[in-house]
C-alpha positions in Angstrom: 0.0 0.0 0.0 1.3 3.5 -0.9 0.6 6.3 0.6 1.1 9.9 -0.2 2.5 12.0 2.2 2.7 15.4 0.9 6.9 16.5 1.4 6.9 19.3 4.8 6.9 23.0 3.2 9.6 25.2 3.6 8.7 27.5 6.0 10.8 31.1 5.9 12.9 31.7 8.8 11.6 34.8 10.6 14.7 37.4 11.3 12.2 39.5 13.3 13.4 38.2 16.0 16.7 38.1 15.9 17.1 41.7 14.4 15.2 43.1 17.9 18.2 41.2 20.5 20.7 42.8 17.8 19.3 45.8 18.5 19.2 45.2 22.2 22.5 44.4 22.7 23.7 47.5 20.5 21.9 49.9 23.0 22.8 47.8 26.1 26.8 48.1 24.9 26.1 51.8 23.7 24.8 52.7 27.0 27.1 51.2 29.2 30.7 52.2 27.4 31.6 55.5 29.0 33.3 57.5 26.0 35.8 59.8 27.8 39.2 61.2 25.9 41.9 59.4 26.6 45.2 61.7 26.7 48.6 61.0 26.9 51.3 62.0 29.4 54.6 62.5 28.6 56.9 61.8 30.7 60.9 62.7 30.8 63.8 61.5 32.7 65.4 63.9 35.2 69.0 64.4 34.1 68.2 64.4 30.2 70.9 61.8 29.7 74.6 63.5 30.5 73.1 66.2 32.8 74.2 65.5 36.3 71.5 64.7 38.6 71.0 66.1 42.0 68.5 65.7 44.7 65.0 66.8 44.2 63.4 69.7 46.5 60.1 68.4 47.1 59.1 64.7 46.8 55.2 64.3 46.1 54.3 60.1 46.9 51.3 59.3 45.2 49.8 56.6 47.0 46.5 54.5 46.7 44.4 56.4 49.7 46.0 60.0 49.7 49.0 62.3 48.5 52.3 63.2 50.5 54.4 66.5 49.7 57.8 65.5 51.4 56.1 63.4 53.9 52.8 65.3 54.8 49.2 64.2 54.0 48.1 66.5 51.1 44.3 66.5 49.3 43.9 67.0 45.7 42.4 70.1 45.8 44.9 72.1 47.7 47.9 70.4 45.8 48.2 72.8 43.8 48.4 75.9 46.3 51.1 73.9 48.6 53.3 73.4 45.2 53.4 76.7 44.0 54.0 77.7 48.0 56.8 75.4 48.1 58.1 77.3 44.7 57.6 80.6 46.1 59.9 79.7 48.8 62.8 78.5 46.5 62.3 75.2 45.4 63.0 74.5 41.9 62.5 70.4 41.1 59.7 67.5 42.2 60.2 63.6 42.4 56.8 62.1 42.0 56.9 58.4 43.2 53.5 57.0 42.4 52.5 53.7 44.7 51.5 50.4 43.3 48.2 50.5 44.2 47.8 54.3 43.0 44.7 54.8 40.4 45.8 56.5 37.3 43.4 59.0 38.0 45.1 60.1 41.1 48.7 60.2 39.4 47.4 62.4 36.1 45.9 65.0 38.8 48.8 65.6 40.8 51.2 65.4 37.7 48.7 68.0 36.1 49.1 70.0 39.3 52.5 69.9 39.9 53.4 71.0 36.2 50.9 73.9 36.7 53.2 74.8 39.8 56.1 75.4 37.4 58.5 73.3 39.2 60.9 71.0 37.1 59.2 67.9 37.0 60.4 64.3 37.3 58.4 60.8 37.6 59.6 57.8 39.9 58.9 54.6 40.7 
């Protein structure tokens, strides 16, 4: 006995679907990047290469919690004033030594505010 069993149509595959999760995962990933510039430091050795080297006036230690200026706690915001104190009262060069554990963040804003001081700048480890 034969029977006839029609062949299973083709049914078109819906991209509805899929097009909407591509969609939500393009505004899930645009909302959730943060698009901030990116800028570059540039950074210089102390002596220059045959320049002798000699001991720096201030040391400023960068470190994970908070900010020392030849050994005293300092805050961000009033780095700047003590710096340019400092150079008022005859100091010419800085050491930064940043920590380990130091954020990036931290280290750009003191070296921002310790080449705003117009010291001569250097950068330790």
């Amino acid at each position: 006995m034969r029977l006839d069993v029609p062949p299973p149509a083709a049914r078109r595959l819906s991209l509805t679907s899929l097009i909407d999760v591509i969609f939500l995962l393009l505004l899930f990933f645009m909302l959730s990047s943060t698009f901030s510039r990116f800028g570059s430091v540039e950074l210089s050795t102390p002596g220059g290469g045959n320049a002798v080297v000699r001991t720096p006036d201030i040391i400023l230690s960068v470190k994970a919690d908070r900010v020392l200026v030849n050994g005293e706690v300092a805050t961000t915001a009033n780095l700047g004033s003590i710096l340019k104190a400092r150079r008022a009262g005859g100091s010419e060069s800085l050491l930064i030594l940043v920590d380990d554990q130091a954020t990036s963040q931290s280290f750009v804003a003191a070296l921002e505010q310790a080449r705003a001081s117009g010291l001569a700048v250097s950068v330790g480890r």
